[in-house]
C-alpha positions as CSV (number, residue, x, y, z in Angstrom):
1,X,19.4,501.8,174.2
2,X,23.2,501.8,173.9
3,X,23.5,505.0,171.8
4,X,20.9,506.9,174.3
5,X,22.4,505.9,177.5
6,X,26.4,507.2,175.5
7,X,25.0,510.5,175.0
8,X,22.8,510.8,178.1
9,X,26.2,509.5,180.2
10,X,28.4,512.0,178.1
11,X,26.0,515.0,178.8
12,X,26.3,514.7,182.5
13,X,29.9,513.4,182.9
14,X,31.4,516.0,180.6
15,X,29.1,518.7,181.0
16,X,28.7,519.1,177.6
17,X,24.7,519.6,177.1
18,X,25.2,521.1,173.4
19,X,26.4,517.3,172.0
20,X,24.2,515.7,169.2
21,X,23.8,511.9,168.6
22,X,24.2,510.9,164.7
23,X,23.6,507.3,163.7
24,X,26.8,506.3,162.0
25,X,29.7,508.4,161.4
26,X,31.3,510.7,159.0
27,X,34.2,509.7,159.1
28,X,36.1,507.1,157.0
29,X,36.2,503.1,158.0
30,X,37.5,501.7,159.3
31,X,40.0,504.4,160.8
32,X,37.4,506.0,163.3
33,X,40.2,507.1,165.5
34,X,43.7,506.4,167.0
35,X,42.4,505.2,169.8
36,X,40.0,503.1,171.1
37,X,38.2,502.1,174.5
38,X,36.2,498.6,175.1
39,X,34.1,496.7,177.1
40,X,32.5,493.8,177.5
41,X,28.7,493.5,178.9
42,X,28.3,489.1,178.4
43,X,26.5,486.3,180.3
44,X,25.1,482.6,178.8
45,X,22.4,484.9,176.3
46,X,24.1,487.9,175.5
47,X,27.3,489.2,174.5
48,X,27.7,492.7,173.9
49,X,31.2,494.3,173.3
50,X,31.0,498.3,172.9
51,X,33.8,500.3,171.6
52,X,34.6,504.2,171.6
53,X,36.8,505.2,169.2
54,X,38.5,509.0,169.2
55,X,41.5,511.0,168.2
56,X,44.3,512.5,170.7
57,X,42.7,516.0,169.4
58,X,39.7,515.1,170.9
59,X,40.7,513.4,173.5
60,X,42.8,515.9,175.1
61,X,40.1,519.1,174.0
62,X,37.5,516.8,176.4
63,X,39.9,516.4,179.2
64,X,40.6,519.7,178.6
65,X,37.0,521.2,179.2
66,X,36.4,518.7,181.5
67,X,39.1,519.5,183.9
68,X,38.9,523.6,183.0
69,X,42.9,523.5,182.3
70,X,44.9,524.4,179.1
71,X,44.9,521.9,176.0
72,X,48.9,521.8,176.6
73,X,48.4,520.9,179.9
74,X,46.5,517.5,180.0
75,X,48.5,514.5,180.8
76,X,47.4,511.6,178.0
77,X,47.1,509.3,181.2
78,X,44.0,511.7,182.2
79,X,42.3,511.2,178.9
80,X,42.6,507.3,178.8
81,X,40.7,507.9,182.6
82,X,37.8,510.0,180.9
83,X,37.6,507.8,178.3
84,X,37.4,504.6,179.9
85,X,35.1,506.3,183.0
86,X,32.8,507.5,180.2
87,X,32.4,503.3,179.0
88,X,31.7,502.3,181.9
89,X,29.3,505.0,183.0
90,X,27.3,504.2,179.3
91,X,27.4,500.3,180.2
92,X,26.6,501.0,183.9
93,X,23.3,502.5,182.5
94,X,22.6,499.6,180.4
95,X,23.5,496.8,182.6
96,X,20.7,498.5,185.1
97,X,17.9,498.9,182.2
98,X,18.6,495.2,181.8
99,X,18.8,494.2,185.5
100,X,15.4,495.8,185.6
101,X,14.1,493.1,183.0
102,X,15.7,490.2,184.8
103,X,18.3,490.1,182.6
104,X,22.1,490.0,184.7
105,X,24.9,490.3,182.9
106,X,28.8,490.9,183.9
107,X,30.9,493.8,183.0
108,X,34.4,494.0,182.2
109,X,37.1,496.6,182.9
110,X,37.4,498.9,180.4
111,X,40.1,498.9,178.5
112,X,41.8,501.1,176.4
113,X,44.6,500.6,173.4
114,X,46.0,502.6,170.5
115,X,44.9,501.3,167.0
116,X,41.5,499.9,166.1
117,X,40.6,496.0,165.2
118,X,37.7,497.1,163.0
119,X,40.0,495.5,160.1
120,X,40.8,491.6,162.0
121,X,37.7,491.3,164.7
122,X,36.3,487.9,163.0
123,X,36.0,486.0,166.6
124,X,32.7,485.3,166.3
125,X,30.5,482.5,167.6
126,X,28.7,481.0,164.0
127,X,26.1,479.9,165.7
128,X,25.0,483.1,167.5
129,X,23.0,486.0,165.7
130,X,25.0,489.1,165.6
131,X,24.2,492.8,165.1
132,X,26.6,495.8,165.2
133,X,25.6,499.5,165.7
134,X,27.1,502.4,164.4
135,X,26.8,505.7,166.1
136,X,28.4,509.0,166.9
137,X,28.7,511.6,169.1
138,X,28.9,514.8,167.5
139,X,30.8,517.8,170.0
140,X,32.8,521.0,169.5
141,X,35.8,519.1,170.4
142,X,35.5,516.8,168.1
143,X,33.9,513.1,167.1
144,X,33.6,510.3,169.4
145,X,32.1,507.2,167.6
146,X,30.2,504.5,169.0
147,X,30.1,500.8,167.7
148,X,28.6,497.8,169.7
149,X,29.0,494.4,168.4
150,X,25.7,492.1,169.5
151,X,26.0,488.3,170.0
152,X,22.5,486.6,171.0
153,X,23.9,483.5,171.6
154,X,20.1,482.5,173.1
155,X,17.9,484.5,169.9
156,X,14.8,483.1,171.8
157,X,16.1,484.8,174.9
158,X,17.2,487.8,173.4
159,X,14.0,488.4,171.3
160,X,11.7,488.7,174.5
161,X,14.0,491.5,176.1
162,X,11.8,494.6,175.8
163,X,12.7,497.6,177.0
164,X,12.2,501.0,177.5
165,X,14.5,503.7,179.4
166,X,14.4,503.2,182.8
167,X,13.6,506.8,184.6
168,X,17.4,508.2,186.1
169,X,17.1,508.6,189.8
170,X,19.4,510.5,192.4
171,X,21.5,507.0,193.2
172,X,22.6,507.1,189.9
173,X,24.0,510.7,189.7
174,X,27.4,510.2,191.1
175,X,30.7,510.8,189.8
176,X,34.1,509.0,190.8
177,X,37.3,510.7,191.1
């Protein structure tokens, strides 16, 4: 779900239609970029932390297309925007497919930092059964990858979500500025 709604949200937000989904990456752990965008999707059931990492290259070559200006031009502060907008558009999308099953949860701010914690995330609840996805998203300008950490802190809870993409309607097709 969380690697469909990322490429569906980057499609339409960037207005790049050409981008591919891989599962995994190419590139080398756990470096995926220098910089990295989180949130947090959580209630009493479920935690679910997604991160987006990318390069300044990248970074800059989206804004870059995004806002139809010169490479040279982009101010860095525009491209922490993009990314973190792009997060929460993709969780947005989620946290409605799962609203639809009864299932609320909260969302954080995104955030965004330079570095990665792929090397000292070990904050993890021992009781809870926990997943982690790996995905990227292939474009002209470069990799964005994907990883979201899943805590099912209620398994039995968890285990009866099933669901299937919810259809997109017209409420959903707006775009902040």
């Amino acid at each position: 779900m969380l690697h469909e709604a990322s490429l569906r949200e980057f499609q339409h937000y960037s207005k790049i239609s050409d981008a591919q989904l891989i599962d995994g990456t190419t590139l080398t752990a756990p470096v995926f970029g220098h910089w990295m965008t989180v949130i947090l999707m959580a209630n009493a059931e479920l935690r679910v932390t997604v991160k987006a990492f990318y390069g300044g290259t990248c970074g800059r070559k989206l804004m870059a297309f995004k806002s139809k200006k010169p490479a040279h031009t982009v101010n860095p502060r525009w491209i922490s925007d993009y990314m973190k907008e792009l997060l929460n558009l993709t969780c947005g999308a989620v946290k409605r497919e799962l609203i639809a099953l009864d299932c609320n949860v909260g969302l954080s701010l995104p955030l965004e930092m330079r570095g990665f914690d792929e090397l000292f995330a070990e904050d993890r609840d021992s009781s809870a059964s926990y997943s982690s996805y790996l995905w990227t998203i292939k474009t002209e300008h470069g990799p964005l990858v994907f990883r979201a950490e899943i805590e099912a802190l209620d398994t039995e809870y968890v285990a009866n979500l099933c669901w299937a993409p919810q259809p997109e309607s017209a409420d959903a097709d707006m775009e902040f500025l």
